[in-house]
C-alpha positions in Angstrom: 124.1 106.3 132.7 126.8 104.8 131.2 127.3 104.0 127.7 128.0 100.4 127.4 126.6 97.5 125.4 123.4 97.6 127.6 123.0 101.2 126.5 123.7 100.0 122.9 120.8 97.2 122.7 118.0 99.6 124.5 118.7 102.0 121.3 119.1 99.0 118.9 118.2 95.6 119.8 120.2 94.6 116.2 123.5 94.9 118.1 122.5 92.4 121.2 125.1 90.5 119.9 127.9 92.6 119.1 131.4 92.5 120.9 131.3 94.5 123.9 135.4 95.2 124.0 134.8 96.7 120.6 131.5 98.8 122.1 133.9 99.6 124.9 136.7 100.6 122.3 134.0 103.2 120.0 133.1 104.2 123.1 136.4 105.6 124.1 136.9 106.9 120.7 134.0 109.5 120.3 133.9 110.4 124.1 136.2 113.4 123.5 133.2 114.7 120.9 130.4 114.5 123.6 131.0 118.0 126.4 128.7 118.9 128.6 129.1 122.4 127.5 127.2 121.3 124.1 125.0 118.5 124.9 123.9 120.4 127.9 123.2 117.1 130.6 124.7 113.5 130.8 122.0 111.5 129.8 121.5 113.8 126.3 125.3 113.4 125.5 125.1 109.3 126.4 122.0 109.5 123.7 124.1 111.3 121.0 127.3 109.0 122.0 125.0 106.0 121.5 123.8 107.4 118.5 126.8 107.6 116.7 128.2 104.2 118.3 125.2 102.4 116.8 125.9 104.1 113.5 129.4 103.1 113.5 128.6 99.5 113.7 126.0 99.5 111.7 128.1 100.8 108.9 130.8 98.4 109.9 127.6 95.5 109.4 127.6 97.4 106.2 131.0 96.8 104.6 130.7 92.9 104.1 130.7 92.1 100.7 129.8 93.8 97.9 128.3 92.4 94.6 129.4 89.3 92.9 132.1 90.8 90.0 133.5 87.0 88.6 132.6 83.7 89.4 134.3 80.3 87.9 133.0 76.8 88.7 136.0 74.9 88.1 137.9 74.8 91.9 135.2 76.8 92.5 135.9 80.5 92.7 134.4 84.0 93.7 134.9 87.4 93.6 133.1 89.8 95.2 133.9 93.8 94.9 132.5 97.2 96.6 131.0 99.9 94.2 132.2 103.3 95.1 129.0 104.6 95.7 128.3 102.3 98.7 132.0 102.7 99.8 131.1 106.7 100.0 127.8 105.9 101.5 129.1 103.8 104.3 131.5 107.2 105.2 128.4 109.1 105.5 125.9 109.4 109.1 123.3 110.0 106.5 124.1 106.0 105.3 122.3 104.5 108.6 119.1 105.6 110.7 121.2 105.5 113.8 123.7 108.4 112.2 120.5 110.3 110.8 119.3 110.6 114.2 122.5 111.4 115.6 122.8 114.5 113.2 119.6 115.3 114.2 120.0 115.3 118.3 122.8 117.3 117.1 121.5 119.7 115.2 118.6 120.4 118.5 121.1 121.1 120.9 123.3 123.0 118.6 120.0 125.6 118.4 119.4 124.8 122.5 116.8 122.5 121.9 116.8 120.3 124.8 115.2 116.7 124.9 113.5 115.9 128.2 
């Protein structure tokens, strides 16, 4: 199996929609991190790659804006910022399900836990 926006949708059905060039571009950014030598078979590294590639969007889903800071009426005008906290969280696989569970396939196979 392939990791491809197919993949993607079976683990999340939120990201039917997303861009597949930029599925196709995460997915050639974290392939280097997936080895056989630690994930121990294809299919378990394609789960950890898609793991991590639905966390990544997610968290891009994540970075729209942040709470209303000002707001005039006259020529109408908004201003929206990002709190640090959620800035911090959004840099953190603990921030989205997707990277919870990739930490924890992780974790498994780093201990030779092997999901069949």
């Amino acid at each position: 199996m392939t990791v491809n926006l197919a993949f993607i949708t079976d683990l999340a059905s939120e990201f039917a929609t997303a861009d597949s060039g930029r599925v196709d571009r995460l997915v050639a950014l974290t392939a280097t991190q997936f080895p056989l030598a630690f994930w121990g078979t294809q299919p378990e590294a394609d789960l950890g790659q898609g793991y991590l590639i639905c966390h990544m969007l997610k968290v891009d889903k994540l970075r729209g804006a942040g709470p209303l800071t000002s707001e005039a009426v006259g020529n109408v005008s908004r201003a929206f910022g990002t709190s640090a906290a959620r800035a911090a969280e959004a840099d953190s696989l603990d921030a989205t399900s997707y990277g919870r569970e990739y930490k924890r396939l992780k974790r498994q196979r780093a201990r030779g836990v092997v999901v069949t």
